[in-house]
C-alpha positions as CSV (number, residue, x, y, z in Angstrom):
1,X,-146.3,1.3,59.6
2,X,-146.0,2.8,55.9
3,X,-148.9,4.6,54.5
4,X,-150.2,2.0,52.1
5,X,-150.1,-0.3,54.9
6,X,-152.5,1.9,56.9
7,X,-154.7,2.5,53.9
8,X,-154.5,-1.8,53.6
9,X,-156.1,-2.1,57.5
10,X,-158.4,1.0,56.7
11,X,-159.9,-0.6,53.9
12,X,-160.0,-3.9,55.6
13,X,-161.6,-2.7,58.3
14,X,-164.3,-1.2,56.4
15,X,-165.0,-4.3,54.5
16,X,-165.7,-6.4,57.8
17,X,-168.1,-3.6,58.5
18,X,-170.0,-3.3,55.5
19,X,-172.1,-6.6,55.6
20,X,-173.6,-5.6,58.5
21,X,-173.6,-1.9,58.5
22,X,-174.8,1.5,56.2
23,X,-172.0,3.8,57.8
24,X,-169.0,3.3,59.8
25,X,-166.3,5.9,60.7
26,X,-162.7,4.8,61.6
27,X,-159.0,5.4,62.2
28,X,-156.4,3.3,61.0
29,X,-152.5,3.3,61.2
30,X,-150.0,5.1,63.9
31,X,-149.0,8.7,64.6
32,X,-146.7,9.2,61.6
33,X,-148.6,7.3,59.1
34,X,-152.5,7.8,60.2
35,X,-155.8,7.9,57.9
36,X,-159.3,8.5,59.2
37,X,-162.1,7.8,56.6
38,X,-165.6,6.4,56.3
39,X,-167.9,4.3,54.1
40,X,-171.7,5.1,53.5
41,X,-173.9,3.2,51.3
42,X,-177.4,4.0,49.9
43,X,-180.3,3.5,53.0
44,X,-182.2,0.9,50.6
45,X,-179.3,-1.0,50.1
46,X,-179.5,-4.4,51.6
47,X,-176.6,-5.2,53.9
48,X,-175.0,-8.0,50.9
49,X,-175.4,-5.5,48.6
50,X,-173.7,-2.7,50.7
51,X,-170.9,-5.7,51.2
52,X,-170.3,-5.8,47.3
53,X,-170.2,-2.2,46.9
54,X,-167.8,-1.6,49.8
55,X,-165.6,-4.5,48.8
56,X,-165.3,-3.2,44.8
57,X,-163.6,0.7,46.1
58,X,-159.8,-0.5,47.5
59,X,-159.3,-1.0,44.0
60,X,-160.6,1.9,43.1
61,X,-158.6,3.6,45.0
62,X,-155.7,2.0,44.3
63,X,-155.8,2.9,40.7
64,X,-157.7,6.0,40.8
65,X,-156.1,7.3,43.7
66,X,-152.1,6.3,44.1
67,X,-150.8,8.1,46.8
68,X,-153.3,10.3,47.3
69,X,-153.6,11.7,50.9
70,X,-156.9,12.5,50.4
71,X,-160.0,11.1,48.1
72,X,-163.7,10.1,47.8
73,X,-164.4,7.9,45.8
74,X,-168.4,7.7,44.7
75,X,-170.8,4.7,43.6
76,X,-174.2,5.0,42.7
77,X,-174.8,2.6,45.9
78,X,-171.9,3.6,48.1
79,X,-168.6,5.6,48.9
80,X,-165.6,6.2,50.8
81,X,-163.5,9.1,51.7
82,X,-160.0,9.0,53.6
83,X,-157.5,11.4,54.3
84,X,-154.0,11.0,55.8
85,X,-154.5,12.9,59.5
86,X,-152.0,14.8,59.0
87,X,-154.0,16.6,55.9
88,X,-157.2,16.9,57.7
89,X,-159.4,19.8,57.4
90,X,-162.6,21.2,58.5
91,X,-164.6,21.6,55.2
92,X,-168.0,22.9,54.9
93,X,-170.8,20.5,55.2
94,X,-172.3,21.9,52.1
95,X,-169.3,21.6,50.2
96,X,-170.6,20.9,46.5
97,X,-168.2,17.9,45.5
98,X,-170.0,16.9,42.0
99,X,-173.2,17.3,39.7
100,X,-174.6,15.6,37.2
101,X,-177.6,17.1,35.0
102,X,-179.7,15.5,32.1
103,X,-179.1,17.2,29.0
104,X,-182.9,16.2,28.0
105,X,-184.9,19.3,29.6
106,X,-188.4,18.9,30.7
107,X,-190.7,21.1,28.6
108,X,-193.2,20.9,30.4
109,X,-196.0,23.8,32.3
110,X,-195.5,23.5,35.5
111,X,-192.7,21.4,36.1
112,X,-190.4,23.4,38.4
113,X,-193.4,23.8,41.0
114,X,-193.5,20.0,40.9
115,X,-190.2,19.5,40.8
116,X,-189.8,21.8,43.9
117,X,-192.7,20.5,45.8
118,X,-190.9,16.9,45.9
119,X,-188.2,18.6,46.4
120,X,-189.9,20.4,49.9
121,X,-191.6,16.6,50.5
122,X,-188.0,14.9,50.7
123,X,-186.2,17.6,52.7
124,X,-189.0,17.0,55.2
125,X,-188.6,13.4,55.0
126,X,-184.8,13.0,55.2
127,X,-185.6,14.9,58.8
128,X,-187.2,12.4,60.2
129,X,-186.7,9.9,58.5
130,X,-182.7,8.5,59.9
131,X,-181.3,10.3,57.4
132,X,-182.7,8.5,54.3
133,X,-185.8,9.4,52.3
134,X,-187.4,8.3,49.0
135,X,-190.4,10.5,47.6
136,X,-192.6,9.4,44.7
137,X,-194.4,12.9,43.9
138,X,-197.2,12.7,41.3
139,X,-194.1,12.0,37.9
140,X,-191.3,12.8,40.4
141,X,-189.0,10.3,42.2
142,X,-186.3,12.5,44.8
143,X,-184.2,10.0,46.7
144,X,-182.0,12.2,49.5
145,X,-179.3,11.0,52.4
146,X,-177.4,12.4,54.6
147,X,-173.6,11.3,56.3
148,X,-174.8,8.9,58.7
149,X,-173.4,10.9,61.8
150,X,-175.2,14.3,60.5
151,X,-178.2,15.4,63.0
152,X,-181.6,15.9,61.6
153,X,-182.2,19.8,61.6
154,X,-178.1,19.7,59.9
155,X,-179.3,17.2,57.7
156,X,-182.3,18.7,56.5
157,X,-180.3,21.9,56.1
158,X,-177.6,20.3,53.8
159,X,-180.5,19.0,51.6
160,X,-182.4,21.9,51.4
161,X,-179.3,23.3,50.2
162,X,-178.6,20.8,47.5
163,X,-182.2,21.0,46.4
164,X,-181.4,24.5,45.6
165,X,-178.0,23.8,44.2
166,X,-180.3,21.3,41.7
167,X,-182.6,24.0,41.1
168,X,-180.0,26.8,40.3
169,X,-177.4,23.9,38.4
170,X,-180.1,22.3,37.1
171,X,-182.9,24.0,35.8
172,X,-185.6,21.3,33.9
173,X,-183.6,19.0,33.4
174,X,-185.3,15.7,33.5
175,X,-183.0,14.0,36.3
176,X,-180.0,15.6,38.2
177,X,-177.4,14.3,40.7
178,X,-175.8,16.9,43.2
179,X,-173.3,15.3,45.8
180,X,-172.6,17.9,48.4
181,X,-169.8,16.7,51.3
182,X,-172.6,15.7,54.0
183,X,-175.5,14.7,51.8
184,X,-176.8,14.1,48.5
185,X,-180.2,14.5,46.0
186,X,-181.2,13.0,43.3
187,X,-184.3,13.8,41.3
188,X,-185.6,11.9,38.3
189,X,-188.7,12.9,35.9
190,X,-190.9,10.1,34.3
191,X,-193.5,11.2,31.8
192,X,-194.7,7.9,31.7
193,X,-195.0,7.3,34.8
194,X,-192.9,6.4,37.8
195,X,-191.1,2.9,37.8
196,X,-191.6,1.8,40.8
197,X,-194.9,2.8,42.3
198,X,-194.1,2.0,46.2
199,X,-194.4,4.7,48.4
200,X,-192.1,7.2,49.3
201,X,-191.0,6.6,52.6
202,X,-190.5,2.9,52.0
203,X,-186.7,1.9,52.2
204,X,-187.0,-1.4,50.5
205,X,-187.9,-0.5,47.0
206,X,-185.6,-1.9,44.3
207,X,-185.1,1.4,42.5
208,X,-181.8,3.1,41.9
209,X,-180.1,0.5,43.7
210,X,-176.6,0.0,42.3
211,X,-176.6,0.2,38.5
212,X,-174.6,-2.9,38.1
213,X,-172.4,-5.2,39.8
214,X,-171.2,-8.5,37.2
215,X,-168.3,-10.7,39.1
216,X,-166.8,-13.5,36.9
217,X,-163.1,-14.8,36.9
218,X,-161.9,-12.5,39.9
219,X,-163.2,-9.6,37.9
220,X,-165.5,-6.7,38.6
221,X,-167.2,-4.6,36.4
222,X,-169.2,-1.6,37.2
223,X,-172.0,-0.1,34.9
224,X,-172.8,3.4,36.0
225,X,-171.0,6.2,36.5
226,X,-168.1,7.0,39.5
227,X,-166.5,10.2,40.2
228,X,-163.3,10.7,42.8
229,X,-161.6,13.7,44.3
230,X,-157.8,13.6,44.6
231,X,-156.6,16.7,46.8
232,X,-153.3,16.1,47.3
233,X,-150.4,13.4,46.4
234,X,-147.8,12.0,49.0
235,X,-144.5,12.8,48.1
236,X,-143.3,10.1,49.9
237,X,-141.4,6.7,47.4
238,X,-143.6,3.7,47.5
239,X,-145.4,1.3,45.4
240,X,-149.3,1.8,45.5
241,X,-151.8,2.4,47.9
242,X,-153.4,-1.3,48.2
243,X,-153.2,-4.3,47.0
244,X,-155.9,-7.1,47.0
């Protein structure tokens, strides 16, 4: 089995998956040609919506990422990461992999002690809550996961840790985005008020779902941002990774 074909049955695999799970971890291929990966989308996602953001990354990845023997691709809703097994390596969980901070600061007394109380009321949260947490603090909406198989104290650890990376990266800006390797945190300011006025811990608000998904004549289209790691490239002759 050639690489691209193992990439084909990862990605295939995945995409049964995704309609009915969040997370799924899986190995795909033989001995010589091997890839172990996993897909995670957001915990308020609903299971169709996980589906159409799972289905949209082969794609991706077969554009982004041609021959790559290791990537990550990122949605606001959902990613994927793969590596050939023969380039697997133990990486920190607290990895930072990508940030994104508002340029618009937040002059505002007092902010930072806000900021960083949500930022204390999500950590707990994500703890017990599966892995998952949304807190609406006073003008504040944090939103926090962890990878699916990460334990609670680990996971509360790696978002402690990327609160702080926010705070440090960061500063007062109004919104900011830090993606470490077994987690993420995202943190929006609303002077006006917070959209969505659910509670925190509830899983089912609309909010920050994905940005955009528009299907018409076999194409997708995706409004919102993506980012995507490529560590290494196969030096090996063949003719992409997938095709759909």
């Amino acid at each position: 089995m050639s690489y691209s074909e193992s990439l084909h049955s990862f990605f295939e695999e995945l995409i049964s998956k995704s309609s009915g799970e969040k997370f799924y971890k899986t190995t795909a291929g033989d001995d010589k040609n091997g890839i172990s990966g996993l897909f995670q989308c957001r915990g308020d996602l609903s299971n169709d919506d996980c589906y159409k953001c799972i289905t949209s990354l082969p794609e991706m990845s077969n554009s982004l990422c041609d021959k790559a023997v290791s990537a990550r691709i990122q949605l606001y809703g959902c990613y994927v990461h793969y590596e050939a097994d023969e380039f697997v390596e133990e990486r920190s969980k607290f990895e930072l992999l990508h940030k994104i901070c508002d340029q618009k600061k937040a002059e505002v007394l007092g902010f930072e002690e806000l900021r960083d109380a949500a930022f204390a009321a999500v950590e707990s949260g994500v703890t017990d809550g599966g892995g998952y947490y949304k807190e609406n603090y006073e003008l504040i909406q944090v939103i926090a996961q962890c990878e699916g198989d990460l334990g609670g104290c680990d996971c509360g650890e790696c978002v402690r840790v990327a609160a702080q990376t926010a705070q440090e990266e960061c500063g007062t800006s109004f919104s900011g985005k830090i993606y470490l390797d077994s987690c993420f945190i995202s943190y929006g300011y609303y002077p006006d008020g917070i959209p969505d006025k659910g509670k925190g811990h509830n899983n089912n608000s609309n909010t920050g779902k994905l940005v955009a998904i528009v299907v018409g004549g076999g194409v997708a289209l995706f409004i919102g941002y993506l980012f995507f790691m490529s560590i290494q490239k196969l030096g090996k002759k063949e003719d992409g990774m997938y095709k759909s």
